[in-house]
C-alpha positions in Angstrom: 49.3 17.7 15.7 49.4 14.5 13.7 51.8 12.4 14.5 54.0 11.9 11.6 55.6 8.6 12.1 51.7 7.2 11.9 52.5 8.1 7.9 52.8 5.1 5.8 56.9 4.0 5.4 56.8 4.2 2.0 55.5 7.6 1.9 58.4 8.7 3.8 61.1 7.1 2.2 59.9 8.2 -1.2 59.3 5.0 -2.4 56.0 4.3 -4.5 52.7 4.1 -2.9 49.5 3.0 -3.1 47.2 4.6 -1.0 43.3 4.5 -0.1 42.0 7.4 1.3 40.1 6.7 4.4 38.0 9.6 4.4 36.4 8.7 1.0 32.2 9.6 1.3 29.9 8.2 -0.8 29.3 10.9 -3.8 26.1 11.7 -3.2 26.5 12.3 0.8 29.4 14.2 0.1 28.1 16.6 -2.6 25.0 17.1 -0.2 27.6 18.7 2.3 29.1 21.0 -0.1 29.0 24.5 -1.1 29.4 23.4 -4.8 28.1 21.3 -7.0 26.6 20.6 -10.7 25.6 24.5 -10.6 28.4 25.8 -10.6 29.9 23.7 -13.1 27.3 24.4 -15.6 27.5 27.9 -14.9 31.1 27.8 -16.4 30.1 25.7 -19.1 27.9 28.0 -20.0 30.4 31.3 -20.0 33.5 28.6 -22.2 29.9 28.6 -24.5 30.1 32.4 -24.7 33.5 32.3 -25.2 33.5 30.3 -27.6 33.3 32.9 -30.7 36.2 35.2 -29.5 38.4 31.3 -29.0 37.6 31.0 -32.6 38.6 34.5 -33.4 41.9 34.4 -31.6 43.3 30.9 -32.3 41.1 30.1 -36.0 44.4 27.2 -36.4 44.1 25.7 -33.4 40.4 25.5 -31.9 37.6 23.6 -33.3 35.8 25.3 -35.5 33.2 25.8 -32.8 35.9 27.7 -30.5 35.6 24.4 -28.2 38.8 23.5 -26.5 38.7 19.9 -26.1 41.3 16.9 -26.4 40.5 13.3 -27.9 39.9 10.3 -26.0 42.2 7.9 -27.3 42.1 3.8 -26.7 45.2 1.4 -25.9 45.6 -2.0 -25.1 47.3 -2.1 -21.3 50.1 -4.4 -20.6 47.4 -7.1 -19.3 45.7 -6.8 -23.1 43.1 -5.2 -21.6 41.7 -1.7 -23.0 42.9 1.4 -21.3 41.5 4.9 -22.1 44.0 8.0 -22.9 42.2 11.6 -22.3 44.6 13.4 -24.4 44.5 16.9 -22.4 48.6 16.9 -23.8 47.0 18.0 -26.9 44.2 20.1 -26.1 44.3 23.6 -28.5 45.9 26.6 -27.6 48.7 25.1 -25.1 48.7 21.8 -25.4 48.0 20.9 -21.7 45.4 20.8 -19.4 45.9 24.1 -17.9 44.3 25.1 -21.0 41.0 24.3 -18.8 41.8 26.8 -15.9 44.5 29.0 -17.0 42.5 30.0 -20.2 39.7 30.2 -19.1 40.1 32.4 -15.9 42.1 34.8 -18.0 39.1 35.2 -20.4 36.5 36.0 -17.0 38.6 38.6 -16.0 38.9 39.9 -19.7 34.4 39.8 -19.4 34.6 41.6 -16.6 37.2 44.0 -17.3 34.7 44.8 -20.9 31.7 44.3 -18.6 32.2 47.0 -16.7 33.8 49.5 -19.2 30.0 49.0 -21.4 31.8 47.2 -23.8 29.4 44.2 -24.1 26.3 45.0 -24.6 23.4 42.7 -24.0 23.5 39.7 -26.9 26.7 40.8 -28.6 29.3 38.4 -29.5 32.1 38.0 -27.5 34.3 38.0 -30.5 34.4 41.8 -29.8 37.1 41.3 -27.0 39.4 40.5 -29.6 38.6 44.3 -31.4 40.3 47.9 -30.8 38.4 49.2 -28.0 38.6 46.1 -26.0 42.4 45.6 -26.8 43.0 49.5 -25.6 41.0 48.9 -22.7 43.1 45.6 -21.6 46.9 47.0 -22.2 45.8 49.2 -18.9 45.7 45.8 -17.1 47.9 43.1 -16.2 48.0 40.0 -14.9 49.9 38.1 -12.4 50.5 34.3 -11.8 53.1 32.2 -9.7 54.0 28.7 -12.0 56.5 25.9 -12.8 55.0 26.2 -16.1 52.2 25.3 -17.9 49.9 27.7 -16.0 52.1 29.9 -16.4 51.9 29.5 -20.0 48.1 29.2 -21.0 48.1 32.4 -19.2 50.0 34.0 -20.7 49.1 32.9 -24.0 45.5 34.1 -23.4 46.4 37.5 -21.7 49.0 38.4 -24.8 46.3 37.4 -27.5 44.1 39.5 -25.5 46.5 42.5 -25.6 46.6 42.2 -21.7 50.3 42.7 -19.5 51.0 39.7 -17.8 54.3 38.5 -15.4 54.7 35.0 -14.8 56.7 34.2 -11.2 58.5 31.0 -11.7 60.0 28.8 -9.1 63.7 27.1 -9.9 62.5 24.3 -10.6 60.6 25.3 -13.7 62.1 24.7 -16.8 64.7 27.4 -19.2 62.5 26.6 -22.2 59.3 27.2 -20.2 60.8 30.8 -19.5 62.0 31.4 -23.1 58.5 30.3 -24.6 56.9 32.8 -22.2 59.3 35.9 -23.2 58.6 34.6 -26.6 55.0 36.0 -26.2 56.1 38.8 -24.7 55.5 38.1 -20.9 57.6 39.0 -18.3 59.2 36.3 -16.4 60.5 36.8 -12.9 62.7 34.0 -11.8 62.7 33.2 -8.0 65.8 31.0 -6.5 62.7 29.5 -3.8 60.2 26.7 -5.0 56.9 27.0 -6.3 55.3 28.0 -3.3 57.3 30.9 -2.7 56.7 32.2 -6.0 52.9 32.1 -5.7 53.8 34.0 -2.7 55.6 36.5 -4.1 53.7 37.2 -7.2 50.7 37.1 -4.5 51.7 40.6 -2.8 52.8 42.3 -6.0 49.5 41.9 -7.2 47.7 43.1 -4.2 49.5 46.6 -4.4 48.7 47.5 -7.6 45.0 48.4 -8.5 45.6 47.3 -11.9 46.8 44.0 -11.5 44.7 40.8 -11.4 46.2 37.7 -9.6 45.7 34.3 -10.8 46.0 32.1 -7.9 46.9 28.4 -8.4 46.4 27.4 -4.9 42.8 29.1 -4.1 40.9 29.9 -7.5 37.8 28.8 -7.9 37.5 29.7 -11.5 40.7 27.7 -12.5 38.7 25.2 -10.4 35.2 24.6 -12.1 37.0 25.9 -15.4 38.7 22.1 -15.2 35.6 20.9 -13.4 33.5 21.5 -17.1 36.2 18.8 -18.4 33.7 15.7 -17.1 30.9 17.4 -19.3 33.9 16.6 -22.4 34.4 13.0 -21.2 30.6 11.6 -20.9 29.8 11.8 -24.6 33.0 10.3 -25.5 32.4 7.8 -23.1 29.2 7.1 -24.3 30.5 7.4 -28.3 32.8 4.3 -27.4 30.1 2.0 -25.3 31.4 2.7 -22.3 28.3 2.9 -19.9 30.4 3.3 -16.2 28.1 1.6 -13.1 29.2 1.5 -9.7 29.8 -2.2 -9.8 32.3 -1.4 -13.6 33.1 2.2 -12.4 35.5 4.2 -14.1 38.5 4.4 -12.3 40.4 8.2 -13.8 44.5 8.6 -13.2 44.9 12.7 -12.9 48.6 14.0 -11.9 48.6 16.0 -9.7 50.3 19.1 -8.5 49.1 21.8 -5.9 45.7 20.3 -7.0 43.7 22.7 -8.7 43.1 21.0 -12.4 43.0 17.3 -10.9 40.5 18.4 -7.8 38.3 20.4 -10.4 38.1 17.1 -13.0 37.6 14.7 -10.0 34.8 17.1 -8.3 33.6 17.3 -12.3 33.3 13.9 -12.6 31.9 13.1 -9.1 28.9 15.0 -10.2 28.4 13.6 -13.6 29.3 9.9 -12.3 28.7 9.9 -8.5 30.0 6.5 -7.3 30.3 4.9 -11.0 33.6 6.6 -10.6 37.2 6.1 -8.7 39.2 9.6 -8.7 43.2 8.5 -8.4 45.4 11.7 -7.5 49.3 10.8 -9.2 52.2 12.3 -7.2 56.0 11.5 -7.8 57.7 10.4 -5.0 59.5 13.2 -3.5 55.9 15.9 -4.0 53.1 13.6 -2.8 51.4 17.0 -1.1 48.2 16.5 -1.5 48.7 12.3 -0.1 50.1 14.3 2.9 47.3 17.0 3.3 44.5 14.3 2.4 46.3 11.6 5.3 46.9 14.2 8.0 44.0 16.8 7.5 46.7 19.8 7.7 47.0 22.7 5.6 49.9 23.5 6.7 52.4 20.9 6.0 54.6 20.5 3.5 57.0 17.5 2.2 59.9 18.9 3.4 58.8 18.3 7.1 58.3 14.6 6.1 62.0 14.7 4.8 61.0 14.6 1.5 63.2 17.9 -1.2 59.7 18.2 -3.2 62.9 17.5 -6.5 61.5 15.8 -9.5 61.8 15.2 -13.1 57.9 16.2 -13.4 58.3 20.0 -12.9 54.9 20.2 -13.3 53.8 18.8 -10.0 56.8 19.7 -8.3 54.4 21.5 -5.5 55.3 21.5 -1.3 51.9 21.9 0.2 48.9 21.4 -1.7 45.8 23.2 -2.0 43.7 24.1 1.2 40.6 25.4 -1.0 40.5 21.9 -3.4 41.4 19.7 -0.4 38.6 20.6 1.7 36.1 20.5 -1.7 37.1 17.0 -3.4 38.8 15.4 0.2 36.0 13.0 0.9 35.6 12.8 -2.9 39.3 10.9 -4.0 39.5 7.4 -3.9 43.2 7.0 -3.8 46.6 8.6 -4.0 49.4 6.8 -6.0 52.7 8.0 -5.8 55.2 7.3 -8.6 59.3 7.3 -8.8 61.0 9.7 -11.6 62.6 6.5 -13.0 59.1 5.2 -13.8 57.9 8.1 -15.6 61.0 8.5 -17.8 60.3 4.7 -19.0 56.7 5.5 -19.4 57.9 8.4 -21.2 59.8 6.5 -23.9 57.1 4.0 -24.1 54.3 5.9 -25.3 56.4 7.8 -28.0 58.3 4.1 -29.4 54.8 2.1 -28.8 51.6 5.2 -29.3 53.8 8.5 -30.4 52.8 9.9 -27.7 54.4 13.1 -27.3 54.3 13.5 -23.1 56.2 15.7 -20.3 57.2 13.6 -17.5 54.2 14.8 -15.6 51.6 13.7 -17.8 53.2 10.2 -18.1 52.0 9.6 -14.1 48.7 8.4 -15.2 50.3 4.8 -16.8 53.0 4.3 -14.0 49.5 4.3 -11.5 47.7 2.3 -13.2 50.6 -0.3 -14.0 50.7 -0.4 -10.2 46.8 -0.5 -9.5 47.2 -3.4 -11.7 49.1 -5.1 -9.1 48.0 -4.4 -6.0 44.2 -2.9 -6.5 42.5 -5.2 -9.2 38.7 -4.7 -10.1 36.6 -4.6 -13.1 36.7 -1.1 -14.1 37.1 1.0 -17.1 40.4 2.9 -16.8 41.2 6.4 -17.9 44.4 7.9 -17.5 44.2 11.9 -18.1 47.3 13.3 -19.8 48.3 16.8 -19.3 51.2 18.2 -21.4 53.7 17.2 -24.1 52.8 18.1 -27.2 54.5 21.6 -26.7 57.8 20.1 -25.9 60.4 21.1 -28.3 62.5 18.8 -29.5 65.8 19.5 -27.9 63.6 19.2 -24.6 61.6 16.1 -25.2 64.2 13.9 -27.5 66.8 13.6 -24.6 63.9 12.1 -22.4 63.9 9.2 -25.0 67.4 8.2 -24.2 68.0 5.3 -21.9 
């Protein structure tokens, strides 16, 4: 077993943390080894293309008119006056965060295989049809399940319900009231569970497994949520390129992505790690009292969770309020993340009220982690680089939610 007072102090005291993975590969020698690769990420590029026509269909107000879902990439000025670059995933269309990527999009291959498989797609036809009668008859026989604090929760649902499929959403205690209200809203069902996330990805786990007509949407092992996030680096490199930005390995791009159990920040580092290779420095952000996947990436075991380091996983960002982290994405982007960076609550709320009074940003908690990292990379991990912090959800906060988090 590792031996847990070998951890870094700081990690278990909850205090913030810098950390540099020591099991970082050079891309290339580390994509060689793997299962996946650019393949498999073009693959689902190439299925969010077929989707693209029904996106339009469903959501005509919110989705380019192209049925791409993609966020902007905005530019700031960091507190050294040098530029920093905002991928604004807390405004992508149709949920307004990034599990608009994964959630979305594994909803919508279940949906093509459901119609597959019933002859309703015939060679060449549109996908818009999945959005007509006979589809809409053929999903209300199915439903979906998926264990959340939230925002998966959410883009799943929204996608199964415009679909016409069931869906129940198992939410931990730590996920939000208005979270659960928006979800009813749409006519999910939300089953609350007095444990933490992970016990509700248990739960809704075996509820799915006995019922033939059920589909479960696992956050901890789906590989579809996975390269659904992963196609998000194919998004980036044009925008990159649109502002002059030409990343080398001696100016690499260093990306901040908050980070949960994993699954949207491993599939947008292993994205970009393809694209980029070694012109790019992934950063996983964790608050303080979650940093699972610092603690699987440092010991190399699935099987622990904060709690056995003392930490009680409790945090103002719900959203990556997670125990234990990913087995599946640690074990694909492990030797692929350059650093973890853990962040206090008190941090993000500041960082919170600065990007609303300074940018209008509109941002959760959780996709304010990005700033607090790289206000502390600043200090303690200088470089030439070109920085990116990736947002990932605020724009759906209503405001009796988000205008309390601008008091002091």
């Amino acid at each position: 077993m590792f031996p847990l007072d070998t951890l870094p102090n700081a990690l278990r005291h909850g205090q913030p943390l810098l950390w540099h993975n020591p099991s970082l590969q050079p891309a290339a020698e580390a994509l060689a080894a793997s299962r996946y690769g650019r393949a498999n990420i073009e693959a689902a590029i190439a299925r969010w293309q077929r989707f693209a026509p029904l996106l339009a269909r469903l959501f005509p107000d919110s989705v380019a008119a192209d049925g791409r879902i993609d966020s902007p990439l905005l530019s700031q000025i960091d507190e050294h006056g040098q530029p920093l670059w905002v991928k604004a995933d807390h405004a992508l269309p149709i949920t307004a965060c990034i599990k608009a990527r994964g959630g979305v999009y594994e909803v919508l291959c279940h949906a093509e295989e459901l119609a597959l498989a019933a002859g309703l797609l015939p060679a060449g036809s549109s996908y818009a049809v999945l959005a007509e009668a006979p589809a809409r008859a053929l999903f209300a026989q199915h439903r979906i399940l998926v264990g959340s604090t939230g925002n998966l929760g959410y883009s799943v649902g929204v996608m199964a319900r415009a679909l016409g499929l069931q869906v129940e959403v198992h939410m931990s205690h730590d996920a939000k009231e208005w979270k659960k209200q928006r979800l009813r809203a749409l006519g999910a069902g939300v089953v609350e569970h007095q444990g933490d996330y992970a016990l509700a990805v248990a739960a809704a786990r075996d509820i799915a497994a006995a019922d033939p007509h059920a589909y479960f949407i696992d956050d901890e092992s789906s590989l579809l949520l996975f390269f659904g996030y992963a196609a998000a680096a194919w998004d980036l490199a044009p925008q990159l390129a649109a502002a002059g930005l030409r990343p080398t390995p001696e100016q690499p791009l260093r990306v901040y992505l908050p980070c949960g159990v994993g699954g949207a920040p491993g599939g947008v580092a292993f994205g970009l790690k393809c694209l980029f290779g070694d012109a790019v420095q992934c950063v996983l952000v964790e608050p303080v009292a979650s940093p699972c996947m610092l603690l699987r990436l440092a010991t190399d075991d699935d099987t622990l969770s904060v709690y056995d380091i003392g930490l009680d996983n409790r945090t103002v960002a719900d959203g990556l309020a997670v125990p234990r982290a990913s087995a599946t994405v640690a074990g694909i982007v492990g030797p692929l993340i350059d650093a973890v960076i853990t962040v206090s609550d008190a941090s993000l709320l500041a960082e919170v009220r600065r990007q609303w009074q300074q940018h209008r940003l509109r941002l959760e908690p959780s996709a304010a982690a990005g700033f607090v990292a790289h206000q502390l990379a600043g200090e303690q991990w200088p470089g030439d680089i070109i920085p990116v912090v990736w947002t990932t959800g605020g724009n759906g906060l209503p405001d009796e939610v988000f205008l309390p988090l601008l008091a002091d």
